[in-house]
N, C-alpha and C positions, 0 to 999 in steps of 0.2 A: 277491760277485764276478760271479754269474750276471746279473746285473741293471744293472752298470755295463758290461759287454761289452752288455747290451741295449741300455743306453742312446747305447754308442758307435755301435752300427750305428743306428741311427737316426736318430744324427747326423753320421752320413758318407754316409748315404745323402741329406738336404737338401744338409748341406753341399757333396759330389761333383757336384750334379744329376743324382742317377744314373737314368736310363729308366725300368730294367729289373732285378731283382731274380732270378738264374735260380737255382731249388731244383735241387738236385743229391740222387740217387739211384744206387741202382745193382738192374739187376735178381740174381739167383739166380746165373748166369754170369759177375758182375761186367761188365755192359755198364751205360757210363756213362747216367741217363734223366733228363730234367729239363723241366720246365716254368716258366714266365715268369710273375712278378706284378708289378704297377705298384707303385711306391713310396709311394703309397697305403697298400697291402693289407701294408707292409711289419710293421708294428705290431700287425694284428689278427692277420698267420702267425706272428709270435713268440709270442703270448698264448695263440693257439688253437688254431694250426693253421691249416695249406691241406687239404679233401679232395680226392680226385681217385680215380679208377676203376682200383683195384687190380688189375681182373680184366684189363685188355690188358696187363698189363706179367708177362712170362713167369717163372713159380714163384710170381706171387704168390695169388691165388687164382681161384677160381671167380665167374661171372656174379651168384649168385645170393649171393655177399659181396664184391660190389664195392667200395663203398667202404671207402677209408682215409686218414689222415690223414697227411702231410708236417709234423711237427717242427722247423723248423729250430734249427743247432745254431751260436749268436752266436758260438761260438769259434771257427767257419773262413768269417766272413764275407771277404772279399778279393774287391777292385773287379778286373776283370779288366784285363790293363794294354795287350792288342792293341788295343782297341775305342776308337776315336776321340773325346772328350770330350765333340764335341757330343754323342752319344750313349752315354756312357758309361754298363756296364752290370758287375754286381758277380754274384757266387754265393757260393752258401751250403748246407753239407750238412744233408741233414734227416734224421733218424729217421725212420721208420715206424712208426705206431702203431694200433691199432683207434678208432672213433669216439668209445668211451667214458677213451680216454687207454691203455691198454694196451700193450704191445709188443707190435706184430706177428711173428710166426713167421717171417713168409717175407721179412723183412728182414733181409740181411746182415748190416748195420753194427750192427741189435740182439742180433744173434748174436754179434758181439766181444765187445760190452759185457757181453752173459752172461756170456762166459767170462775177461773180466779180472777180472769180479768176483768170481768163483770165486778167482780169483790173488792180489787184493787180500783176501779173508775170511784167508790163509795171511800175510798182510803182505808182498805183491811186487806189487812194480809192471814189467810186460815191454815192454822196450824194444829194438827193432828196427834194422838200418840197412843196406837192399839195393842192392846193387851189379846196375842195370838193364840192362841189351843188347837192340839193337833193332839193324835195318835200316834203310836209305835206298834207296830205288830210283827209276827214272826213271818216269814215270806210267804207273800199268796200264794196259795193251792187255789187254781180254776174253781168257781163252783163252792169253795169251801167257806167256812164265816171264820174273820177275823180272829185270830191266837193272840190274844197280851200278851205282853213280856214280862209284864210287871201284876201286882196284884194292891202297889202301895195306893195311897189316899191323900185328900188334900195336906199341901205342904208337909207330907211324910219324907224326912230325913233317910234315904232308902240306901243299902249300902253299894256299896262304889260298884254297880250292877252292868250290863249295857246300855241302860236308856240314861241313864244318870252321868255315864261317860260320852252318850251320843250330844245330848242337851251341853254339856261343856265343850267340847270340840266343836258344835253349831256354834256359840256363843264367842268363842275363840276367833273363829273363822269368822264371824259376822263385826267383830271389832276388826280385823284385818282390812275388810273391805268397805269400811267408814262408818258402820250402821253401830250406833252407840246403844246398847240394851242396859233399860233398867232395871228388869226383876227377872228372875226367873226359878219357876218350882214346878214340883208334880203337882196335878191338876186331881180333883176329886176321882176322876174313873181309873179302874185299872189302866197301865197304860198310857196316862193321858198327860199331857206335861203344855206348859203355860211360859211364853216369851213375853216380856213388853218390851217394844221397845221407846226409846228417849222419842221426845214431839221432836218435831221439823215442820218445817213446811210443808202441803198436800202435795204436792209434785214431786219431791224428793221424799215424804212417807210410801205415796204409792208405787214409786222405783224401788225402795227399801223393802216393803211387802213381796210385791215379784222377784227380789233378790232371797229372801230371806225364806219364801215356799220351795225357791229352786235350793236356797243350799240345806233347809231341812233333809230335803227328798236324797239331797249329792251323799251328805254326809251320811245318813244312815245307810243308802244303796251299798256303801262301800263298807260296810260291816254285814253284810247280807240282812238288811232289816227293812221291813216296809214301813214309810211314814205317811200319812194322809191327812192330809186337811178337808175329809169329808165330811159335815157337820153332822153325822147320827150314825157313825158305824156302830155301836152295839146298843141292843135295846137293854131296857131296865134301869140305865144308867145314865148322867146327863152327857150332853151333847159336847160339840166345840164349835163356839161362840170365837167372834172378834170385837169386841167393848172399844168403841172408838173416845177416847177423850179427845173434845173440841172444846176449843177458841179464835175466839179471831184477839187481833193486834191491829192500834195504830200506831206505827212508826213501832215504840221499845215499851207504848203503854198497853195494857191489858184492857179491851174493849166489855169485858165481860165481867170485868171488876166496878165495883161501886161502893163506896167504905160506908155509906150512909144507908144500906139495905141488910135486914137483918141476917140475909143468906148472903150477902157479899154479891150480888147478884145488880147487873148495872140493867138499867132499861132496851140496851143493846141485845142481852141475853135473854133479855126474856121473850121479846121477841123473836130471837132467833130459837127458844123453845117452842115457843107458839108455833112456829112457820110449820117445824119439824113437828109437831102432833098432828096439824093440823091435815098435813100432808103424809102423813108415816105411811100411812095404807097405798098410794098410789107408789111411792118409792121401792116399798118392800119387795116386788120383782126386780128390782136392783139388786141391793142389799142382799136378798136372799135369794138367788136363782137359780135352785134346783129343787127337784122333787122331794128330794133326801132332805131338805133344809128347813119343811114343815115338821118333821117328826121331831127337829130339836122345838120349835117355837109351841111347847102344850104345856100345861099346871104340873108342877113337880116336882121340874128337874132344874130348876133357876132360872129359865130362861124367860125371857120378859114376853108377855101374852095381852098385857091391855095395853092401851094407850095412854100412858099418864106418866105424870112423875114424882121424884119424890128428893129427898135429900138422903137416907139412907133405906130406900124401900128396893129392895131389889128384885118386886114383882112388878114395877112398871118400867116401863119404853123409855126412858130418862130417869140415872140419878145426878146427884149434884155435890160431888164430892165438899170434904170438908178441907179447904187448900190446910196442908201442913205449915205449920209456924205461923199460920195467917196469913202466911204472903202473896200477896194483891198477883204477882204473874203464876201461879201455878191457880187459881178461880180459872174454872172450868168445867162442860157438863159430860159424862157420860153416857153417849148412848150403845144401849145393852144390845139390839137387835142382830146388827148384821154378823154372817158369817163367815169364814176363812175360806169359802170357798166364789165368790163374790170378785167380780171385775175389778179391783182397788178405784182403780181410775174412773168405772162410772159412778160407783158407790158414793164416793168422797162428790162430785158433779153434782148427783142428785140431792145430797145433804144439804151441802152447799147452799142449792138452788131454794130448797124449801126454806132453808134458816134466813136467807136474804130475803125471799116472799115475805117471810113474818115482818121482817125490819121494813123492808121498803112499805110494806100496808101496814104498821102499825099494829099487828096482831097482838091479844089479848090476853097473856098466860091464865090457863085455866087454872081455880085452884089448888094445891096443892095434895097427892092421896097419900096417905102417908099409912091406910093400914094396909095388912097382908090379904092384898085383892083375890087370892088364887081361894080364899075360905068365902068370897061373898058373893052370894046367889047372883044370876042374870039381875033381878028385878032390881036388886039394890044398884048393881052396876049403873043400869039404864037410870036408872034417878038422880043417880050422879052425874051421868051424863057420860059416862066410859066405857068406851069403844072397843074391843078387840082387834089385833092384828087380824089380816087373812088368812085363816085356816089350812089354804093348802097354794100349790102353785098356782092353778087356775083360778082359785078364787082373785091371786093378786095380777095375777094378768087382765081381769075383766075391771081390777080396777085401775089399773095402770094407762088399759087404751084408751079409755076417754078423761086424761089426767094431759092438761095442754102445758102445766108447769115440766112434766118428765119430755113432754115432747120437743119444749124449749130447749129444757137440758142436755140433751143427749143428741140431739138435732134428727130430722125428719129418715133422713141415711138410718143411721144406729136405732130409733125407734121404732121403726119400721121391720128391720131385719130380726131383732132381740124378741119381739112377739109372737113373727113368725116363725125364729126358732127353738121358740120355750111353747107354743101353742102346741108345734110336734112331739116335742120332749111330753107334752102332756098326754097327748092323743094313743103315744108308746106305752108310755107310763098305765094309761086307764085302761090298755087294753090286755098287758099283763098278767098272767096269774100265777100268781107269789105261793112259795110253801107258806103262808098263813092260810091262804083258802085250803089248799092240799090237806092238811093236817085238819083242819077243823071242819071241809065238806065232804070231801071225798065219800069218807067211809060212813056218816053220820044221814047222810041225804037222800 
């Protein structure tokens, strides 16, 4: 199988006349990195490897273990479809590996692959399918706060505007290059516009996720528009969320299906909800990892704040959709937390790793909260026994370091660097002073 996909990229890259060959990577933050090989060089990167200088690309390592090698991975070769034929140019994701063929630590995507493997030794295979939210705005001015484009609201039918033409031409383009989308509308904020795409597999969602932030960003650049997937650019108004629907699969059955539960819910899911409550707080420096990603998670604005779940409550950390027509492969859960701005590759790891905690130790699903949490005092909370997310980034950092499940997950490399560079981001962050104090101490103090 491995060797016929070799041999197709090989011959779509003569056949195409393709230029340009760009390896795609992702650093530690999930920032998309890539580097350019001649069609040439396409045959010796498959066989051998590209190296290249591990030590400038952030979390990977030190000066003095520079090199390492780019894998590419023939099962997401795809010609890019913006780029003009005369010079048509294709990408392709790579592993990261040490010189001697290894897997490198401080690569993402081989941290999935660890932990599907972990999934796959139990006979599951986890499949994914995120419902995206992003912004549109009119081009940065230095200094200046975000201009909408738009003014419309949730699933407003808006006339055939620029954001309305950018979101189809995204959608166009993103069927070109295999990623199948199932819904898409404007999103409740001015501005704010909503991709899902179809499930797949974790490995190939969170290559579709990196594909799918870069061709937002292509397509609108080239209409002079700015797109962001920063989870709280304007205040007042709600945020942009990434709602991961999971499941796992054995072989073509639905692990998470059960006909004899009254929520269609197998014993499989529910501890794999357990794992994931149980653990949400020490994850949520994954999931959420940046400063700006606490101002979505407050009372308000939809976005999920305690730790609970529900079947349609969409004030807790897990809902439980109602599969359509009943059908036993679309049972699956919903979790509301993380955001678009979020490593894919470690996000989906840590999930993972919690929901299998729950299954492998038999965790417990806690009862069911089914009213609107965001109206009921602390006190009734705590008597329920429901926890709140972490309030800001350092709070989830302090719970994150001494959490030995993330440290499994993500391995000792990646755990270690992600602390150390979100502890700074905080230290930056706290030291800061925002036009909120300006405006409200300056003149008043």
């Amino acid at each position: 199988m491995l060797d016929a996909q070799r041999d197709y990229v090989l011959r779509t890259v003569e056949e195409r006349g393709i230029r340009l060959v760009r390896l795609w990577f992702t650093d530690v933050l999930g920032t998309l990195k890539s580097f350019a090989i001649s069609p040439a060089e396409m045959e010796n990167a498959l066989n051998d490897g590209m190296s290249f200088d591990g030590s400038s690309i952030d979390g990977y390592g030190r000066v003095q273990e520079a090199d390492v090698l780019a894998l590419p991975d023939p099962n997401t070769f795809e010609v890019l479809p913006w780029v003009d034929a005369k010079s048509a140019e294709a990408r392709v994701f790579c592993d990261i590996a040490q010189l001697d063929g290894t897997p490198f630590e401080g690569d993402p995507r081989q941290v999935l692959r660890r932990n599907l493997e972990a999934a796959r030794k139990l006979g599951l295979v986890f499949y994914v399918a995120p419902d995206v939210e992003y912004f549109y705005f009119a081009p940065r001015n230095d200094g200046g706060r975000p201009v909408p484009l738009d003014q419309g609201g949730f699933f407003d039918l808006t006339t055939t505007d620029i954001t309305s033409s950018l979101r189809k031409e995204t959608i166009r383009t993103l069927e070109t290059m295999s990623i199948p989308v199932e819904y898409s509308f404007h999103e409740d904020s001015p501005s704010q516009h909503e991709i899902d795409l179809r499930h797949t597999d974790a490995l190939t969602m969170a290559d579709s996720i990196m594909t799918f932030r870069f061709v937002v960003k292509e397509i609108a650049a080239m209409r002079d528009v700015h797109a962001t997937f920063m989870p709280k650019p304007l205040e007042g108004v709600q945020g942009s969320g990434m709602h991961l629907h999971l499941s796992l699969f054995k072989g073509d059955t639905n692990a998470f299906h059960s006909e004899s539960d009254p929520y269609n819910l197998s014993d499989t899911a529910k501890s794999f909800m357990a794992g994931l409550l149980r653990h949400a707080a020490e994850i949520t420096a994954v999931t959420n990892q940046t400063v700006n990603s606490y101002k979505r998670l407050v009372p308000g604005f939809e976005a999920p704040v305690h730790v609970s779940w529900a079947r349609n409550n969409r004030s807790g950390l897990i809902r439980v959709p109602v599969p359509k027509r009943g059908s036993e492969l679309a049972t699956r859960i919903e979790l509301r937390s993380p955001d678009p701005a979020c490593n894919p590759y470690l996000a989906f790891s840590v999930i993972l790793a919690a929901g299998l905690r729950g299954i492998e130790e038999g965790y417990e699903l806690p009862s069911e909260a089914d009213a609107n949490l965001f109206e009921m005092g602390d006190a009734a909370l705590t008597k329920l026994g429901i926890e709140q997310l972490p309030q800001s980034l350092n709070d989830a950092l302090r719970v994150m370091e001494s959490s030995q499940l993330v440290a499994e997950a993500l391995g000792e490399h990646i755990f270690e660097w992600f602390l150390r560079n979100k502890r700074a981001e905080w230290r930056k962050y706290k030291t800061h002073v925002s036009q909120f104090e300006i405006d409200t101490y300056l003149r008043s103090i």
